[in-house]
N, C-alpha and C positions, 0 to 999 in steps of 0.2 A: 361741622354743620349740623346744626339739630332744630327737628321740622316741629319746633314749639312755639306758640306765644313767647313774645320778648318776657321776659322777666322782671320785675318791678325795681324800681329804683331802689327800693331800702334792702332787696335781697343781698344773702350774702353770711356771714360767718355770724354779723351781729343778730341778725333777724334768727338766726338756725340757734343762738347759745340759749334765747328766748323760750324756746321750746322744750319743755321740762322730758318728758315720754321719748322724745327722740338722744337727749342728752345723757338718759338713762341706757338707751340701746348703745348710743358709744363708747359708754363707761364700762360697760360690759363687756363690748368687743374688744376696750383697750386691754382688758385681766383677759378675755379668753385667749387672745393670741398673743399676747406675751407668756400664759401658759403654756401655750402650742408650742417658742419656740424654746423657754427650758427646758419642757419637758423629754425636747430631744435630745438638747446638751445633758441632760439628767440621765437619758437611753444609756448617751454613749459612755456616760463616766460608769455607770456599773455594770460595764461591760464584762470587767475584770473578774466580779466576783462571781460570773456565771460559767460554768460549766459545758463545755462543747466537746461533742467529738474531733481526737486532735485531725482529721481533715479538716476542720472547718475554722481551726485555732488562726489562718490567715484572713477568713473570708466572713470574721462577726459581723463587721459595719456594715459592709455590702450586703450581708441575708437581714441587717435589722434595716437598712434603708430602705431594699428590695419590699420588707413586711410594712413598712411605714407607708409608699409612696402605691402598692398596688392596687388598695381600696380605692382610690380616687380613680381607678380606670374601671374597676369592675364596678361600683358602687355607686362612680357620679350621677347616671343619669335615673338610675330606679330610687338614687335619694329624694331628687328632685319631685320626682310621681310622688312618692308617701308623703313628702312637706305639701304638696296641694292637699292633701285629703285630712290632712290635720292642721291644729289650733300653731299659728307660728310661735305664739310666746312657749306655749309649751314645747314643742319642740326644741326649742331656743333654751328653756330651763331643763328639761331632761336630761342634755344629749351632754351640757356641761355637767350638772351633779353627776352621771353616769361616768365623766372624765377624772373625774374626782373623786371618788368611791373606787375604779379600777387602780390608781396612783397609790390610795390610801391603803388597798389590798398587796400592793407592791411585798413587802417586807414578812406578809402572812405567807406566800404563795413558797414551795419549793426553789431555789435558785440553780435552776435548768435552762439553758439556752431557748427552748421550746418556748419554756412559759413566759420569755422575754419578749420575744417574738410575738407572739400569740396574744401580750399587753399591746405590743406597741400599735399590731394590724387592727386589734378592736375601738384604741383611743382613735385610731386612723378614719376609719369605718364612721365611726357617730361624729368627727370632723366631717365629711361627705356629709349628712344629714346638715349638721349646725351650718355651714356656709351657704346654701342656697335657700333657706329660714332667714337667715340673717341681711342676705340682699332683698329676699320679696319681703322681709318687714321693715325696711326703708320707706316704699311708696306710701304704705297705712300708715306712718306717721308723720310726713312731710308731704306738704303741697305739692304739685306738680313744680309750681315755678322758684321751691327753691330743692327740685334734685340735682342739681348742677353743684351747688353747695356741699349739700350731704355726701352725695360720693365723692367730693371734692375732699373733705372731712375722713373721709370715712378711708381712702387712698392713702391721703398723708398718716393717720394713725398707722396703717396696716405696715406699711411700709418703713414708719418711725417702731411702729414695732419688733419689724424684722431686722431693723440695725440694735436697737437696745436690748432685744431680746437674747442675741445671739453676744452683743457688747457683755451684760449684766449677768449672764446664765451663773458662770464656772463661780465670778466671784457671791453669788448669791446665794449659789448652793453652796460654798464653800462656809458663808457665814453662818447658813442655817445649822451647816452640822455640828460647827461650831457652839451654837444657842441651843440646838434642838434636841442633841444628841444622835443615836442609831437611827432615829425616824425626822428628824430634822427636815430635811432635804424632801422625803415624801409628802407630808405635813404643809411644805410651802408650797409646790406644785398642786399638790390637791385641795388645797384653801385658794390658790388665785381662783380654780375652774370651781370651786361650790360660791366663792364669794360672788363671782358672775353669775354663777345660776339664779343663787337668790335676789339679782337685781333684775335679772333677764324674768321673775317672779312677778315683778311688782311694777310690769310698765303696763299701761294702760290701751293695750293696741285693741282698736276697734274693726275686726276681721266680719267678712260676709260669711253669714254661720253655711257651714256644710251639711246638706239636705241627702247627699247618696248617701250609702251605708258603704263604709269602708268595704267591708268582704265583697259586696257585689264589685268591686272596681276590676279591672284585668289591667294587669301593669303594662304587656303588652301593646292593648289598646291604648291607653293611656301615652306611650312612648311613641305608639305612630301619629298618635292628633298631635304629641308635638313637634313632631318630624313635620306633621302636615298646616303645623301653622308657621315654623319657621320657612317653610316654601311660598306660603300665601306671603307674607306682611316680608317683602325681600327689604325691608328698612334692619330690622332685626336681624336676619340671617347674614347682610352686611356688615355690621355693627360686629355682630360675634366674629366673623372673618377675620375684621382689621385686628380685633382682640388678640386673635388667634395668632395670626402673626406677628403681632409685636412681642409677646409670649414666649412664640420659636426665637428670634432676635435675641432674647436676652437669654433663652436656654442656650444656643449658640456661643455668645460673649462670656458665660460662668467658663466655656472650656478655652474659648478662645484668649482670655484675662491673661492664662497664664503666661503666653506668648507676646501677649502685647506688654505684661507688667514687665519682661526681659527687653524686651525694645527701648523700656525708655529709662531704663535705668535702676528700675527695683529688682529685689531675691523672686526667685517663681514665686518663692512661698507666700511675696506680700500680695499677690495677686487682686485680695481684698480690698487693696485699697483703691482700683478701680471700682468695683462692685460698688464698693461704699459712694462712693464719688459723684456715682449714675441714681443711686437712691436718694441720694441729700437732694440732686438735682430736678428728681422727680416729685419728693416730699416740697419743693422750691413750688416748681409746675403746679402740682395740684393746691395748694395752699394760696396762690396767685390765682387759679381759675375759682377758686372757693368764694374767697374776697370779692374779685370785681367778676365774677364770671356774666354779670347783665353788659361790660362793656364790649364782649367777645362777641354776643349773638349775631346769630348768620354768617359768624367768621368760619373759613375752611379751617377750624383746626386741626382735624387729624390729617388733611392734606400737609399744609404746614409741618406736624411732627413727624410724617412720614420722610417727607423732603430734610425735613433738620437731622435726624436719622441716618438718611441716605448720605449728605454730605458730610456728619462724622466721621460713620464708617471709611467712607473714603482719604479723607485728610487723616485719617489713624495711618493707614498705611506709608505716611511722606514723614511723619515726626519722631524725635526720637528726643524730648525735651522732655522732662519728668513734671510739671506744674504744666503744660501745655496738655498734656497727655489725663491729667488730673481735671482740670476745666473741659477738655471734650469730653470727659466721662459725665459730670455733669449737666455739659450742654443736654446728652443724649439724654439723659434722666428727663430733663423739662421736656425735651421732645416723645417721650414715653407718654409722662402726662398729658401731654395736648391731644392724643389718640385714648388712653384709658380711661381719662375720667369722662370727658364727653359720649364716651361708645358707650361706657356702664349708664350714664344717666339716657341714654335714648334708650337702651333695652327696658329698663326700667318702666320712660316713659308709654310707651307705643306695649307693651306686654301687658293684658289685662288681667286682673285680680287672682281669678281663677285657671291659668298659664304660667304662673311667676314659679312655681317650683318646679315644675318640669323644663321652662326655659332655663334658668338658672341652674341646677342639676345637669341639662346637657349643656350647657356649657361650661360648667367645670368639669364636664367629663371629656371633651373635645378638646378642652383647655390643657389637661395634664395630658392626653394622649400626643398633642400634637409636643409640647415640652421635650418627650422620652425621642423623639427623631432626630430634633437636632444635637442633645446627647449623644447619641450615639455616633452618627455620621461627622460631626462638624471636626473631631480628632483626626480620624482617621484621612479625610477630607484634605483637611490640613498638612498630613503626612507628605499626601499623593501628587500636591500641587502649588503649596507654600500656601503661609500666612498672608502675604498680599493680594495672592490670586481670589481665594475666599472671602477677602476682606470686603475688593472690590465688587465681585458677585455678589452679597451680600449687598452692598450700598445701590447698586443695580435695581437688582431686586426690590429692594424695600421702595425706593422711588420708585417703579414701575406701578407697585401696587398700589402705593398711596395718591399715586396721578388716576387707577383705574376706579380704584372703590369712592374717589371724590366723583367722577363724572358717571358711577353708575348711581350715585347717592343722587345726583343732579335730574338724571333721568328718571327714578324710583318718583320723585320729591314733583317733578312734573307730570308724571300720570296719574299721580295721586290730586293735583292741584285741576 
């Protein structure tokens, strides 16, 4: 449900390719985050030729995912503050050439576990800047009435990039070093993130110039007005809620995959191929709200994908048919979409100019925080009280929620009217 003007008839994928400025922001985002995700495949393959004390000769991956994944807790929300007080394209061409130049530095540097580390938290850190730059410079180049579009677009990419990325990584680095020689492999990864810098260069985003002086800001302050406008405008702090949760859901499902891919017939090890299953289905979802999203308006969608969610989850727990098992991964993908692309384009819309990076900033920082819970618990969980038990709790849950945040969206949308 999104409390906007109907959308024009011609909106939609064809009206968004029109748009030359914004085509260029997606083109960009499609090399940064297909960057983002060899680069990690990239982490982990020259794992080997670094050097660790032998305590730690079990525990690499985990101290470089542990350095990868902490900036987005400590970082997210004071990224968000410093992208308000600056130029977005710049931030946006910075934060990648800086991604790029670290990668390229790769083969200069001593080969020390440290200095692994120490690459991986810093590419980590200036990804916290680049993502909430990259959502507030969506509105300034798209109308209001085709943000339903855009993040619709902008979901499916991210998302097709997190299957190709991770699909393409091993054999691309494989070719490069093949082509490239000793610096092959660093060369390709840090040419994706300068080749996006230099388009994230040349878009033409029209920003409201900034009048404070940076030094005078207090981050602080800054952090509590936007604590204190996600309290005012509860349309917003809604919005990020459902977000939130559908987030935990699918942080929950990475551990839970491996127990369901044994249920219906796969190795633990293909567990992937549910994961995969739930993303095609949401890359489905959001490409379908892209297209016709003017036929949806006023429709309950994240009511809807909450409910479509709920009763996955549940009918997960009765099946044990491997293509059955594959289609509800799926289903649950489109029902993903119907809650994240509508939520992102209402924060979007209802977040003013001057708020877009400090919203965005705490919400990717509320976003990975909330992630690392159900990691942690949804195992052990699991242990204590079986797979069905959780499954079902979970399918509970998710519908509970999605029946309350529709009717407080209902009540928010009538005091406002």
């Amino acid at each position: 449900m999104l409390p906007a003007s109907p959308p024009p008839a011609g909106s939609g994928f064809r009206v968004l390719f029109k748009n030359h400025p914004f085509l260029m922001l997606w083109s960009g985002q499609i090399l940064s985050q297909i960057g983002d995700k060899v680069f990690f495949v990239f982490l982990i393959g020259i794992l080997s030729d670094y050097s660790s004390p032998d305590a730690l000769k079990n525990s690499m991956r985990s101290a470089l995912m542990v350095a990868v994944t902490l900036p987005a807790i400590l970082f997210g929300s004071a990224a968000g503050i410093f992208v308000d007080r600056f130029d977005k394209k710049q931030v946006l061409t910075v934060t990648n050439a800086m991604r790029g130049l670290l990668t390229l530095a790769i083969p200069m540097l001593p080969k020390e576990l440290a200095i692994l580390l120490a690459i991986g938290f810093l590419e980590s850190v200036l990804t916290q800047f680049f993502a909430p730059a990259e959502q507030a410079a969506i509105p300034l180049l798209v109308p209001k009435e085709g943000l339903l579009s855009a993040n619709a677009l902008f979901t499916t990419t991210m998302l097709g990039s997190l299957i190709v990325g991770f699909a393409v990584g091993e054999p691309l680095l494989s070719l490069s070093s093949k082509l490239g020689g000793d610096y092959g492999q660093e060369i390709t990864v840090g040419g994706l993130y300068l080749l996006a810098s230099a388009i994230f260069y040349f878009i033409p985003v029209k920003e409201t110039a900034h009048t404070e002086p940076v030094l005078a800001v207090n981050p602080w302050t800054d952090f509590k007005a936007g604590l204190q406008y996600l309290k005012q405008n509860r349309l917003v702090s809604n919005a990020m809620l459902q977000l939130t949760i559908l987030y935990s859901v699918f942080a929950a499902l990475t551990v839970l995959a491996i127990n369901l891919a044994e249920d219906i017939g796969l190795h633990s090890n293909q567990f992937g191929f549910l994961l995969a299953a739930a993303g095609i289905g949401m890359v489905f979802g959001a490409a379908l709200l892209g297209h016709w999203g003017d036929r949806f308006h006023n429709k309950p969608l994240p009511l809807t994908g909450f409910l479509l969610i709920g009763f996955v989850l549940c009918v997960f727990t009765l099946i044990k048919d491997l293509w059955l098992g594959l289609a509800l991964s799926a289903l649950l993908g489109v029902g993903a979409s119907l809650i994240g692309v509508p939520m992102q384009t209402l924060i979007q819309q209802q977040t003013p100019e001057a708020m877009r990076g400090k919203v965005f900033g705490f919400q990717n920082n509320v976003v990975n925080i909330a992630l690392s819970l159900p990691l942690a618990i949804a195992g052990p969980l699991t242990d204590a009280v079986g797979l069905r038990v959780v499954m079902l709790g979970m399918s509970v849950t998710v519908s509970i929620v999605g029946v309350w945040a529709w009717l407080n969206t209902r009540r928010v949308l009538e005091d406002v009217i």
